[in-house]
C-alpha positions in Angstrom: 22.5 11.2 -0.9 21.0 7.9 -0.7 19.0 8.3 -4.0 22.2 9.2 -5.7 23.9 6.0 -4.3 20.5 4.1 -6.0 21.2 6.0 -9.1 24.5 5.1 -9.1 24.3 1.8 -8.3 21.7 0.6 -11.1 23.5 2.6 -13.4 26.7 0.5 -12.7 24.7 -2.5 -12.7 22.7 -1.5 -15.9 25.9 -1.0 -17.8 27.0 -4.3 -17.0 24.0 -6.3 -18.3 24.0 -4.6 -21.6 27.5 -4.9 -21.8 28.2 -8.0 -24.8 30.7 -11.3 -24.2 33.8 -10.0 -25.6 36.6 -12.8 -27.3 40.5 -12.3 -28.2 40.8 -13.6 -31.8 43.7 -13.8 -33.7 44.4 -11.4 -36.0 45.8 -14.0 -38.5 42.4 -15.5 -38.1 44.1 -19.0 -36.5 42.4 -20.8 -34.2 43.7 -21.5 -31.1 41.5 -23.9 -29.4 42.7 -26.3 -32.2 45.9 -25.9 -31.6 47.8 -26.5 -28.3 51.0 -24.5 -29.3 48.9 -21.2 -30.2 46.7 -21.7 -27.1 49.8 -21.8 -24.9 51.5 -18.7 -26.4 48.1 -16.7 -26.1 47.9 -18.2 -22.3 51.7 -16.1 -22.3 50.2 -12.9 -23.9 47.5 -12.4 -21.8 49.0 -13.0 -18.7 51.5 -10.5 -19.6 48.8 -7.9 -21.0 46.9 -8.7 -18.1 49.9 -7.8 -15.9 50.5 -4.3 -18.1 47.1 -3.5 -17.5 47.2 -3.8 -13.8 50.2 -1.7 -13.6 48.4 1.0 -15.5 45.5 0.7 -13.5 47.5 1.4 -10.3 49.9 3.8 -11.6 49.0 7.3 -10.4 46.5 8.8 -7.6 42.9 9.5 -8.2 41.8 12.0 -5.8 38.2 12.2 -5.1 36.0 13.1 -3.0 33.6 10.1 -3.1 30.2 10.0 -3.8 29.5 10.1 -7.8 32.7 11.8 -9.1 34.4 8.4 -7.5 32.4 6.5 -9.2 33.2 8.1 -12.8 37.3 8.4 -11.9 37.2 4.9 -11.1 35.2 4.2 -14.3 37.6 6.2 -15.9 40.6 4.5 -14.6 39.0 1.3 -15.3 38.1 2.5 -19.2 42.1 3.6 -19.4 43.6 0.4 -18.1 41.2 -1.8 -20.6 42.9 0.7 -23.3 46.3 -0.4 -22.4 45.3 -4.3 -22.6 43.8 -3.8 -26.0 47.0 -1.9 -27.0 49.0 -4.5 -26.0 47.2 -7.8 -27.3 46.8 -6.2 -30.7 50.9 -5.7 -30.6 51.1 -9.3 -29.6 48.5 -10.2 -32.3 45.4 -10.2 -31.4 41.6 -8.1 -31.6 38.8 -8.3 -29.0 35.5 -8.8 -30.7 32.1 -9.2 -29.0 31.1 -13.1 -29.4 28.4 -13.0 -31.7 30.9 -11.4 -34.6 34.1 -13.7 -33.7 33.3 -16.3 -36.4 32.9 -14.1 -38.9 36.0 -11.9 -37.6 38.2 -14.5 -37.8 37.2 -15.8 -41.2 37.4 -12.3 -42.4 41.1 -12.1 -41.0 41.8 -15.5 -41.7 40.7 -14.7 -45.3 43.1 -11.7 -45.8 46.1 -13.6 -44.1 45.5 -16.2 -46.9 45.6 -13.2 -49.3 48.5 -11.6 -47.8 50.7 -14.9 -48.1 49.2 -15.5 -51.8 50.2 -12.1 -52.9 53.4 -11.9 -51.3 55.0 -14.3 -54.2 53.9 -12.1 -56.7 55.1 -9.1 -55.5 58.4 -10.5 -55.2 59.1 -12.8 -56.9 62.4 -14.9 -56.0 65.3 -14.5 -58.1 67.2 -17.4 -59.6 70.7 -17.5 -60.3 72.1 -18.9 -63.4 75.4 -21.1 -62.4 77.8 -21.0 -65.2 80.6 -23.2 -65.8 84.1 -21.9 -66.7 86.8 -23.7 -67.8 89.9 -21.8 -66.2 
């Protein structure tokens, strides 16, 4: 039993150290360190994601009986709360990417937001009316 705790336990610690940095970016590809307004409104949409995941992580009852299948239903738990707080960020606007790829993310999104606004005037194009003066 006490190997399996070992096992266990540098497992855990393994997955941890090989895990990346992970960033939010913007899926506009704005920058919010440069701007006080967007830095406040993600300060609001990850407190609130933050606060959706928690509630998923403590709805429900895992029963276990310890030892190594604890270990994965809490692992388990843990995997299906992060779910909900990427579900959530990306409805409020935003990706997580590991660090070393967030500059080049959010060029890449910045990049087709710039694209998406360019091509939106020629798709539809705004309609001018002719005023016409009558006499009558």
């Amino acid at each position: 039993m006490r190997v399996l705790g070992i096992v266990a336990l540098c497992a855990a610690l393994g997955g941890c150290a090989a895990a990346p940095k992970m960033l939010w970016v913007r899926a506009d590809g704005q920058r919010g360190t440069e701007n006080p307004v967007l830095r406040a409104q993600y300060e609001l949409d990850a407190t609130a994601c933050l606060g959706e995941r928690n509630k998923a992580d403590l709805s429900g009852v895992t029963l276990t009986g310890g030892g190594f299948s604890g270990i994965i239903a809490a692992q388990n738990r843990a995997n299906a709360a992060d779910t909900v707080q990427r579900g959530c960020m990306a409805e409020k606007g935003y990706l997580l990417v590991s660090e070393d790829q967030a500059l080049q993310k959010q060029a890449e999104l910045a990049a087709i937001a710039e694209e998406k606004a360019g091509s939106c005037g020629r798709r539809h194009p705004v309609k001018t009316a002719k005023v016409i003066k009558t006499d009558g």
